[in-house]
C-alpha positions in Angstrom: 23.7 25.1 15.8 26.8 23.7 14.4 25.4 20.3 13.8 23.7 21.0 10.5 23.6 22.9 7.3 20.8 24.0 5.0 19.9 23.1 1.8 17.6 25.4 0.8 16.5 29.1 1.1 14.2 30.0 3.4 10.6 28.1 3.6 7.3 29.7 3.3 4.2 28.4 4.6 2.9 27.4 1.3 2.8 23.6 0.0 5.2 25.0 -3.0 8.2 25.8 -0.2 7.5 23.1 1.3 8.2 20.7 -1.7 10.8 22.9 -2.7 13.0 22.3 0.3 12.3 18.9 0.6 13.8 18.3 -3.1 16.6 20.8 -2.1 17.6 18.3 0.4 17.2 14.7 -1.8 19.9 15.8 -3.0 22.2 14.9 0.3 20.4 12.0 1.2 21.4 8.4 1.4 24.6 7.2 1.6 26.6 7.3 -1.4 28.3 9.4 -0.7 27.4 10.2 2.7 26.8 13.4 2.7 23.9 14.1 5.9 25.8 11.9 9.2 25.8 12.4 13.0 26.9 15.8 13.5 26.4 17.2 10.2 22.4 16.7 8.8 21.2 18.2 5.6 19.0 20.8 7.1 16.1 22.1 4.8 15.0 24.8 6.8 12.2 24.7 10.2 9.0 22.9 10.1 6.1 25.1 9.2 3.7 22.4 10.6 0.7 24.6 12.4 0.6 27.5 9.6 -0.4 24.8 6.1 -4.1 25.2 5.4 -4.9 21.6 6.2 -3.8 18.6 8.6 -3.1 16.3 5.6 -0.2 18.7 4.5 1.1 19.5 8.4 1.5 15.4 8.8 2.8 15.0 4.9 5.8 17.7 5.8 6.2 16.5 9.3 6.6 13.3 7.7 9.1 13.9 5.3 11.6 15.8 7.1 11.5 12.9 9.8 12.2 10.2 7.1 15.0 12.3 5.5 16.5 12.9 9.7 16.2 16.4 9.3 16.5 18.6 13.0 12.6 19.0 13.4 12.7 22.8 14.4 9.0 23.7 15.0 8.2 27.5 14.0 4.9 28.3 15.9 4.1 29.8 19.2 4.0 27.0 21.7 1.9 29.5 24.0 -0.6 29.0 20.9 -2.9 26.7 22.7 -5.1 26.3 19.7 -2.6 25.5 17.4 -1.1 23.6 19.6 -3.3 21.1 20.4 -4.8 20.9 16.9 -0.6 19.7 15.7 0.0 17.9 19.2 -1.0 14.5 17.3 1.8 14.7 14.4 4.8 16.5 16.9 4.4 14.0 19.2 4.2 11.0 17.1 6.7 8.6 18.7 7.5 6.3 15.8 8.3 9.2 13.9 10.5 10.7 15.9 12.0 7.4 16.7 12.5 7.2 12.9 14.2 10.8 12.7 16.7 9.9 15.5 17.4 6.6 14.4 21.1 6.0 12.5 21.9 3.1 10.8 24.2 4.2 8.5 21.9 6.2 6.3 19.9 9.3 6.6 17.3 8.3 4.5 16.7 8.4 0.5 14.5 8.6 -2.3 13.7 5.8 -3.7 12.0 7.0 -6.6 10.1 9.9 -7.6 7.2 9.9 -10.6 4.8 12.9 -11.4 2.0 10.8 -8.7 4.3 10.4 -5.9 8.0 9.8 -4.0 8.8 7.0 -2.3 11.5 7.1 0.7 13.3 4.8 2.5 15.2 4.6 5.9 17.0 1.7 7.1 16.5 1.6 11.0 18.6 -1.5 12.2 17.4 -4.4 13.3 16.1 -5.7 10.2 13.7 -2.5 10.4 13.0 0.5 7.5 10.9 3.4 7.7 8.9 3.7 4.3 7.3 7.4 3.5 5.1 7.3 0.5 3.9 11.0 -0.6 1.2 11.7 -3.3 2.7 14.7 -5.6 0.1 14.4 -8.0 -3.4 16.2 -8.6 -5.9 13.0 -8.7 -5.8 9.7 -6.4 -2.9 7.5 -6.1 -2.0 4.3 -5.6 1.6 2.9 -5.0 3.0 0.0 -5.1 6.2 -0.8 -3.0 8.6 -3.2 -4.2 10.3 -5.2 -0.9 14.0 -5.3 -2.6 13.9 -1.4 -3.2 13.4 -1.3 0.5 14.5 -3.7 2.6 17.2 -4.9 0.2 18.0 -8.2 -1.1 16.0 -10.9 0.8 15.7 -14.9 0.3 12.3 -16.8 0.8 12.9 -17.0 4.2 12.6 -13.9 5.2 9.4 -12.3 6.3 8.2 -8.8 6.8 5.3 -7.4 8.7 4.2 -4.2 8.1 3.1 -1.7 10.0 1.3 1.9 9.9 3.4 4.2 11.8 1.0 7.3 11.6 -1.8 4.7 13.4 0.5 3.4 16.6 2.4 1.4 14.5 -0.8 -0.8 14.0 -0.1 -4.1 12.0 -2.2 -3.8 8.7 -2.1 -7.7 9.0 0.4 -8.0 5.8 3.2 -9.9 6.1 5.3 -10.0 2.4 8.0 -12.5 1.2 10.6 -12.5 -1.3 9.0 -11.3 -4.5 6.2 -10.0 -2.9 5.3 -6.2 -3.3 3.0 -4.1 -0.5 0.0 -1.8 -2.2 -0.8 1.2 -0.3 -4.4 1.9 -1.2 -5.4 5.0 -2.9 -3.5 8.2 -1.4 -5.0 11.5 -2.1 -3.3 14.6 -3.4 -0.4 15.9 -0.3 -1.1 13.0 1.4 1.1 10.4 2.6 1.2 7.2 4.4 4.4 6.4 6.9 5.2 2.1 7.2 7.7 0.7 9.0 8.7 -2.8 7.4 10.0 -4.7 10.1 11.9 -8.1 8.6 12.2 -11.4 10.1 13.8 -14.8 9.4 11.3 -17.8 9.5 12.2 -20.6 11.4 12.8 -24.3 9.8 11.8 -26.9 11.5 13.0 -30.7 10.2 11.2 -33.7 11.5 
């Protein structure tokens, strides 16, 4: 209990809160200054995932509070069968988790925030980043993700796969070079998609 602090008030189980805390806690994200470490995370409040009105908004604030490495405190009853087994697919997503507990010298950040959306970033070692894309908008979006405001400075050698970490971590079959930028489709309103960006360094061969 020691571990963390919070950033916010309480959360609600509306989509307001819920946005609310997560902004609450931007502010101790990345690492300049490092603010949210081992042993002291930016905490903005439990999960409230099983009491939102839809699934879209459950896996959005599950999401989000895994790219940022907040403690993932769930707040239902686990003797809740129903609500249980209707969440089970976004609590237990691996690669998510993976991302949460991952440290790599940053806890996460925003890379930039319009009135359509916010764009996160988590560097995971390994030439690996978790990329959270959230639609804060009231129509459709579509966003485009710039590799340097990601992965970092890259030369044309480098290579990076992406894949969907809410689907398996399936490869979406787009692989992105310096310069390149990765489109995520349309996104609807509270939705979000999760990537991981996984970089590598092409071999040269010289006859």
């Amino acid at each position: 209990p020691y571990q963390y602090y919070r950033t916010s008030a309480d959360i609600d189980v509306t989509w307001e809160s819920v946005m609310a805390n997560l902004i609450s806690a931007v502010a101790f994200s990345g690492d300049k200054p490092l603010l949210s470490r081992p042993g002291l995370w930016a905490y903005p409040d439990m999960l409230v995932v099983g009491f939102l009105p839809t699934a879209v908004e459950d896996r959005s604030h599950f999401g989000a509070w895994a790219v940022l490495s907040s403690p993932l405190t769930l707040s239902f009853d686990l003797t809740d069968t129903a609500t249980l087994d209707r969440v089970w697919p976004i609590i237990s997503n691996v690669h998510l988790l993976r991302v949460n507990a991952a440290w790599a010298g940053s806890p996460g950040r925003l890379v930039r925030a319009t009135a359509e959306h916010m764009l996160f970033a988590k560097p995971l070692g390994g030439g690996e980043h978790a990329v959270f894309v959230l639609a804060t908008g009231s129509t459709s979006t579509s966003v485009e993700i710039r590799m340097p405001d990601v992965v970092g400075t890259t030369d044309d050698q480098t290579v990076v796969r992406v894949l969907d970490a809410y689907d398996d971590a399936r490869d979406l079959g787009q692989t992105l070079v310096e310069g390149r930028a990765f489109a995520t489709g349309p996104i609807e309103p509270r939705d979000s998609r999760f990537y991981l960006f996984v970089s590598t360094v092409r071999r040269v061969t010289t006859s």
